[in-house]
N, C-alpha and C positions, 0 to 999 in steps of 0.2 A: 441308170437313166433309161425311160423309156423311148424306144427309138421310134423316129419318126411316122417310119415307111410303113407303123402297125395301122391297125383298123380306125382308130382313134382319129386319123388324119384321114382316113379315108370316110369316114362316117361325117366328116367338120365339115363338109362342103356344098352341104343344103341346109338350108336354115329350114324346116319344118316341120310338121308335129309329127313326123313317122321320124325324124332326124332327132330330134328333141327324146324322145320313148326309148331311141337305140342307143341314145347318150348315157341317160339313166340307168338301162342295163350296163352300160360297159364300167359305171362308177361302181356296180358289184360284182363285176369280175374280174378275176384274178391276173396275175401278171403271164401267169404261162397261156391262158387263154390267149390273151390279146395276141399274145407272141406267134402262136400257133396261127392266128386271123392274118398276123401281118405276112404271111406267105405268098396268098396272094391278094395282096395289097397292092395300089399305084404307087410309083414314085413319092416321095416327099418332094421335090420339083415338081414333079404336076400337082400334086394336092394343094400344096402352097399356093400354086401359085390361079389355080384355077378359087380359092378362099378370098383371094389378095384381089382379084378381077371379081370377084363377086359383091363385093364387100367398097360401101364408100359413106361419110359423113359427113355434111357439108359446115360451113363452117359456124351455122347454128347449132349444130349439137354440140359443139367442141363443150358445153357445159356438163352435157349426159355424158360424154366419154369422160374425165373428168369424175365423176362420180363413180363411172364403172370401175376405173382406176384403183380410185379409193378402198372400193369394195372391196377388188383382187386384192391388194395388198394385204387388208388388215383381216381377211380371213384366211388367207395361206402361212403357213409355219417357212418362210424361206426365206433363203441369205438377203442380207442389204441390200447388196452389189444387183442383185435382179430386183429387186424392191423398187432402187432408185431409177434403173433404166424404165421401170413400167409407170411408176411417175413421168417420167420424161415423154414417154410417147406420147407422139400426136395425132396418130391414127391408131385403128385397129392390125393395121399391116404391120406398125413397129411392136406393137405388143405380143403379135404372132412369131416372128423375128426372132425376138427376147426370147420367147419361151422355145424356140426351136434351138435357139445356141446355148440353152442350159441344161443343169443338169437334175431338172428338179425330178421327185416323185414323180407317178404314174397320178396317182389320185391326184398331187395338185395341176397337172394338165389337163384333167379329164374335166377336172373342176371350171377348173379357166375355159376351155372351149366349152362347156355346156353354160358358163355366164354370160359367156362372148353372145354365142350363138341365142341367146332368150335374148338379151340387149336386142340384137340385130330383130327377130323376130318381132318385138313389141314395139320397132321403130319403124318396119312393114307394117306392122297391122293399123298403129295408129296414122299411118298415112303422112306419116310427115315425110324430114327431108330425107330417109333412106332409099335408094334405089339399089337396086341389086340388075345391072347392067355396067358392058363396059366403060360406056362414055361418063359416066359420076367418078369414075376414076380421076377422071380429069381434073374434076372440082377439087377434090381432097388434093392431087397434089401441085393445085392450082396453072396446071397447062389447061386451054381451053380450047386448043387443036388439040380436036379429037382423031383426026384422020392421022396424025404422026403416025408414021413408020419405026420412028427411031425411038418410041418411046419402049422402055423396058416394061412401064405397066402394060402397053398395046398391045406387046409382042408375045406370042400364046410361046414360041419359041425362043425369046429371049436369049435363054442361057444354052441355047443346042450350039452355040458357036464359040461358047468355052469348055462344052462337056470332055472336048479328047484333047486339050491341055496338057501337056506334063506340068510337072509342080515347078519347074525353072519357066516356063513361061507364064506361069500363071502369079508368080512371083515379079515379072518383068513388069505386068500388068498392074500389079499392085502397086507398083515403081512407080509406071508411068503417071496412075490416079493421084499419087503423091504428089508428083514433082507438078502436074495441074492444078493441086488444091481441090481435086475433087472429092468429098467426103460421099461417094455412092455406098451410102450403106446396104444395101441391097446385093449391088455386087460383091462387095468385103467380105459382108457376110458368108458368101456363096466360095468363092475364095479360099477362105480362110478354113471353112467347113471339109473342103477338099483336101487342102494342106491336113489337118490333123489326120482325118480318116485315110489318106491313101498314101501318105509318102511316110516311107519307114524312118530314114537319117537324113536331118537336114545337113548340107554344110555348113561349114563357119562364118563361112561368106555370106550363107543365102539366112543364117539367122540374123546376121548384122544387118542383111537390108530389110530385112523382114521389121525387126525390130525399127530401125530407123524409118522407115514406110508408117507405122502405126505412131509412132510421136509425131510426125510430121502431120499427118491428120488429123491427130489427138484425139483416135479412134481402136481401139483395141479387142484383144478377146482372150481372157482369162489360160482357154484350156489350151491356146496356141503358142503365149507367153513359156506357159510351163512346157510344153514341148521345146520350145524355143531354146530355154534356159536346159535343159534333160540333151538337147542333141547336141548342144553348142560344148558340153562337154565331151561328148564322146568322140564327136568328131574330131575335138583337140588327141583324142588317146591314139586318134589312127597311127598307123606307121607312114610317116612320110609328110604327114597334116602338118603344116607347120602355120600358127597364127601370127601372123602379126601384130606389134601390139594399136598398131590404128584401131583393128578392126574391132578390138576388147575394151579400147577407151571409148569407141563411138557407140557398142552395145550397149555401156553403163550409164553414157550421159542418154541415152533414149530411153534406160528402163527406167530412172529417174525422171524423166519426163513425164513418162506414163504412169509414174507412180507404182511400180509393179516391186515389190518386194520376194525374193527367194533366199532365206538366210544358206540354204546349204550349198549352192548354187554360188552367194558373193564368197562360201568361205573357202572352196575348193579353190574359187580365182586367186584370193589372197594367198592361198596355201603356196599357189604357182609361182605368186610375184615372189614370194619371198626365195622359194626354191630355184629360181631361173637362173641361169648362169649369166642368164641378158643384165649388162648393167642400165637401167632407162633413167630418161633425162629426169631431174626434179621439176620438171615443168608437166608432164607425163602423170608423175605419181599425185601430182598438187591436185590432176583433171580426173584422175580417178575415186582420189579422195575425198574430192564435191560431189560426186556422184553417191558415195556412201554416205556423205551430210544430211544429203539432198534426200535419200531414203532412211537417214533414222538408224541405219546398218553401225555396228560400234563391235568391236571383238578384239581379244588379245592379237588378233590376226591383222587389225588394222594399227596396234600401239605396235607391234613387231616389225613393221614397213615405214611408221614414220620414224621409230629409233633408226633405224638402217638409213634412211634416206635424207631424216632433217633432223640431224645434230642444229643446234640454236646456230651455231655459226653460220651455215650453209643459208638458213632461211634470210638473212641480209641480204645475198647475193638473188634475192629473188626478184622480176620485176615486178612494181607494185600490184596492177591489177592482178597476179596470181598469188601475193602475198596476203594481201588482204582476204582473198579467197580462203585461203590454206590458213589462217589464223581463226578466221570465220569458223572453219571447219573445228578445230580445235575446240574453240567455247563449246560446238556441238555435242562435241564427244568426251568436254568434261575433264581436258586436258589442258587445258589454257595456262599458261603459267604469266608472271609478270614481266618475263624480258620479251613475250610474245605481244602483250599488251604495248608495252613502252614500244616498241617497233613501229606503232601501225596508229597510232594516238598522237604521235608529237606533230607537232602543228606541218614542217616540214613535209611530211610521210602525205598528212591529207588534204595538203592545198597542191602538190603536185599528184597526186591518186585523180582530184579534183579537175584539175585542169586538163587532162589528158581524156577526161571523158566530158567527149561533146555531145553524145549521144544520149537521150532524155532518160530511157530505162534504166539505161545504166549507170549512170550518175545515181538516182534513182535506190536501185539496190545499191552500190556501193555506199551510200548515204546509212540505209537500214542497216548494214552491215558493221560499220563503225558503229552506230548507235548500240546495235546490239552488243559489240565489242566491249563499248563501252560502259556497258549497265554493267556486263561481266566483272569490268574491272573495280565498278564501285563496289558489287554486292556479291560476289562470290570471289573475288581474289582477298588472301588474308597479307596484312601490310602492305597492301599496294601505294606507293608513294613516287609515281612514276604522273607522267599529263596525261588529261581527259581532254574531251571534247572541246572547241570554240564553240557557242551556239552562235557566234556569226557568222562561222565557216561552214557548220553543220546547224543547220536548223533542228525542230524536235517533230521532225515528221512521222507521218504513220503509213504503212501501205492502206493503200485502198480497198473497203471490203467489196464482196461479192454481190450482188443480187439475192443469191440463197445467205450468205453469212447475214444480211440487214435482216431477212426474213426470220432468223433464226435467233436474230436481235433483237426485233419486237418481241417475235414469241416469248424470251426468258424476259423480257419488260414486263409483260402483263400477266406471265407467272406471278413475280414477284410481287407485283401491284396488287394480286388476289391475296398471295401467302402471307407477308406484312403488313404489318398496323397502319403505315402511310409510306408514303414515299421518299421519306426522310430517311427512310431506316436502308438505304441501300443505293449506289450513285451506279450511274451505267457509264460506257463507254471511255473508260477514266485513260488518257493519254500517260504511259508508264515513262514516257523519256527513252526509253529503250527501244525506240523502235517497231512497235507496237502499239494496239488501244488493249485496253484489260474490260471485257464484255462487262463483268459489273462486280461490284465487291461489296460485304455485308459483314457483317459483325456481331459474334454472342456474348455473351457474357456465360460462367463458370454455374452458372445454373440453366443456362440455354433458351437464354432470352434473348432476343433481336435488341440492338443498341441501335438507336439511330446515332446515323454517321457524324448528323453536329454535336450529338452530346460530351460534356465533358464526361462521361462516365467510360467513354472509353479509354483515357488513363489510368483507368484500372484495371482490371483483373480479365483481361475479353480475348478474342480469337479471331483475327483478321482471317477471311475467307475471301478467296478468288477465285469467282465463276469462269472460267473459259471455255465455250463453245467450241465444239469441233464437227465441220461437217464435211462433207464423203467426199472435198477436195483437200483435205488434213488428213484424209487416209492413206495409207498402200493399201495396194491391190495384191494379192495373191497369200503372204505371211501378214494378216491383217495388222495392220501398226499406227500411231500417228506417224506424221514423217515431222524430218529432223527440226523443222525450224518451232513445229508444236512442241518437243520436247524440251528446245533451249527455252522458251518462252515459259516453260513449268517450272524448270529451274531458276530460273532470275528470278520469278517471281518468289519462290520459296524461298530463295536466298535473301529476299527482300523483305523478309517475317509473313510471307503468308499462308496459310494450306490453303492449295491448292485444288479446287475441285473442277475436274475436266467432265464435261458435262456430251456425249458421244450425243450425234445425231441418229441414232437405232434405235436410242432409249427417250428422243426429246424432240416428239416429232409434233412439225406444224400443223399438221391435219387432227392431232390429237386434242380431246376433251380438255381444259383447263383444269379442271379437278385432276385428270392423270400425270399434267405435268404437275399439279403440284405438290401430287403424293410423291412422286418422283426424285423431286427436288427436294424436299422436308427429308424424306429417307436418307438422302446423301449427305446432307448434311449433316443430321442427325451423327451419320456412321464417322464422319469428319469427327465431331465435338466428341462421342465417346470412345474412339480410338486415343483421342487425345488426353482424357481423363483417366482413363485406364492405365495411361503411364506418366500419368504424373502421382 
């Protein structure tokens, strides 16, 4: 990773044509060079932030950034996960931000500040709304006391009042942003940055609040996570370190939060519970095994703890909303059997599950959850002859999609609308009953023709296909994965006679050409119907 403190950030902080000339050289020189420049180099706090104070877009350009956006993306070779945050930005501060807490190439940073830096230049010259002073600060981040004291863009020394922090105070602080609901990404950032580079072992303690601080924001940072997860064990190895097990359920329901997956990381924990001489409650293991649901996590390590822990008998004695939980869990991981189903289905089990929950959400999930139970129990249990669902008790609801998932629902609509003969030939948003919608399903026939979906020709010889979208909130973060509920949802449906085609948001993107989604799509397909042919 190129480090900040080199020339490269020192050279970023004038927008003009002797800045521009020195940009250009530095995209042909090497990496020891630069390295060798960054000696005496300023601070990456001052360069930042003297970039960040120079630098403002008012709320008419939000189109040209917006485009710049676009550009960085789809000319850089780089991970998603930074792809999607420079989408997300809304100024040029957040995209500076991005690129400061990753770990990209030398050339693709050099790249991005010499785009940044022409953007800005062509936005001075044409005289529009760019100002390169401190008061346009204001505009972008819509304060218009400009004489503020307290503001961190105002403040040339903002962060000299957390530079001699230890990492247990600065830890406190993180706390405190938390427990306000303040999402100061700026500060976090800065924070966070500190934490990795300068504290050798976290404690156990201080990774659980660590952790619990970033879901509680539902703000994170990759390279802290894995720190996180790398000291949390070692600190358990110390002599004397004894964890308790609060502080290891409260770690796993936050990395699930955050969506952070570490398979080696869940499997040493597993390895622990099962080796402990602690016996812990079945209420305990239920909360840790939502947690591995929850990220998609499944290993002989986790069938090893629920033998030990939930003999069929034990899981009766459970109270309902953890039972429901922990059977949920199970469809997850592809363990479900029928006397787990019959538990959690009879009418009894979900009109008092029911009534106990007064609270909207959670009714809410608990609803989905039976539902999903119960698709289980129709299409992947064999002689299941135990009760299903009431649909007067339980309606055939759907969770609600996202903003980006509808986005990413049109998009595969007007795929589709381009690739097929008509609209006939394919139904979107199809409600499965299982607690879910199914994005869209199509149909070939054994020569790899599109069947429209009223025709009777689909009684013959054809290949039910199910599109499901997946985007960057169906992911983990860290062991890149879907998480556990995109998994169960592949399964029911497969169990429901379909293949399956999971459609990733890296390869099916909304800003992309409609010819490239539909090469895209036509390809997958395609590899669907002759995998299938090849073995029949």
């Amino acid at each position: 990773m190129l480090q900040f403190n080199t020339a490269a950030f020192t050279i970023a902080t004038r927008f003009t044509s002797r800045f521009l000339c020195r940009l250009n050289a530095s995209l042909s020189t090497n990496t020891a060079a630069i390295i060798s420049e960054s000696k005496t180099a300023v601070k990456l706090g001052d360069q930042i932030e003297e970039m960040i104070s120079n630098i403002t877009i008012v709320d008419k350009q939000h189109l040209g950034l917006d485009k710049l956006k676009i550009e960085l993306c789809k000319d850089l070779n780089i991970k998603p996960i930074i792809t999607e945050k420079i989408k997300k930005a809304q100024t040029i501060q957040e995209i500076l931000e991005t690129v400061k807490t990753s770990s990209m190439p030398q050339d693709d940073i050099l790249h991005i500040l010499k785009a940044i830096s022409i953007w800005v230049h062509n936005k001075e010259e044409s005289k529009s709304s760019t100002k390169i002073n401190k008061s346009s600060v204001q505009s972008q981040t819509g304060d218009n006391n400009t004489t503020s004291k307290n503001s961190p863009l105002n403040t040339q020394d903002f962060f000299s009042q957390y530079y001699n922090l230890s990492t247990s105070a600065m830890i406190k602080n993180i706390n405190k942003l938390a427990q306000a609901g303040d999402r100061n990404v700026k500060l976090l950032n800065y924070f966070f940055n500190n934490i990795i580079e300068y504290h050798e072992l976290l404690s156990t303690k201080a990774c659980s609040n660590l952790m619990f601080s970033m879901s509680t924001l539902n703000y994170s940072d990759e390279r802290l996570l894995k720190k996180i997860c790398k000291d949390f064990i070692k600190s358990k190895s110390v002599s004397g370190n004894e964890t308790n097990f609060v502080t290891i359920m409260s770690l796993l329901k936050s990395m699930a939060f955050v969506r952070y997956k570490n398979n080696v990381f869940l499997n040493q924990l597993c390895d622990e519970i099962i080796k402990s001489k602690i016996k812990y409650s079945n209420t305990q293991i239920a909360s840790i095994l939502r947690s591995f649901a929850t990220l998609g996590y499944h290993s002989q390590y986790v069938n090893d703890i629920i033998e030990e822990y939930f003999p069929n008998s034990e899981i009766e004695k459970l109270q309902y909303t953890t039972r429901l939980n922990l059977v949920w869990c199970f469809a997850v991981f592809k363990i479900l059997q029928n006397v787990h189903a019959e538990s959690v289905l009879n009418e009894k089990f979900v009109s008092k599950t029911l009534i106990f929950d007064t609270e909207i959400n959670k009714k809410l999930s608990h609803q989905l959850k039976l539902l999903n139970i119960n698709g289980y129990a129709q299409y992947a249990l064999n002689n299941y002859s135990g009760p299903l669902l009431n649909n007067e008790i339980v309606p055939r609801i759907v969770s609600k999609r996202t903003k980006q998932k509808l986005a990413y629902v049109e998009a595969l609509q007007i795929t589709l609308k381009n690739m097929l003969p008509s609209t006939s030939h394919f139904n979107m948003s199809i409600n499965t009953n299982m607690g879910f919608l199914l994005d869209a399903e199509i149909c070939v026939d054994h020569k790899f023709n599109f069947i429209s979906m009223d025709s009777d020709t689909k009684n013959g010889n054809f290949i039910k296909i199910a599109l499901l979208l997946v985007d960057y909130y169906d992911m983990c973060l860290g062991d890149t994965d879907y998480q556990g509920l995109i998994k169960l949802h592949r399964h029911l449906l497969g169990c429901n006679n379909y293949e399956v085609l999971i459609i990733p948001y890296q390869y099916f993107g909304i800003e992309d050409k409609i010819e490239k989604r539909t090469s895209y799509l036509r390809h997958q397909i395609f590899q669907i119907f002759r995998k299938i042919t090849d073995n029949n």
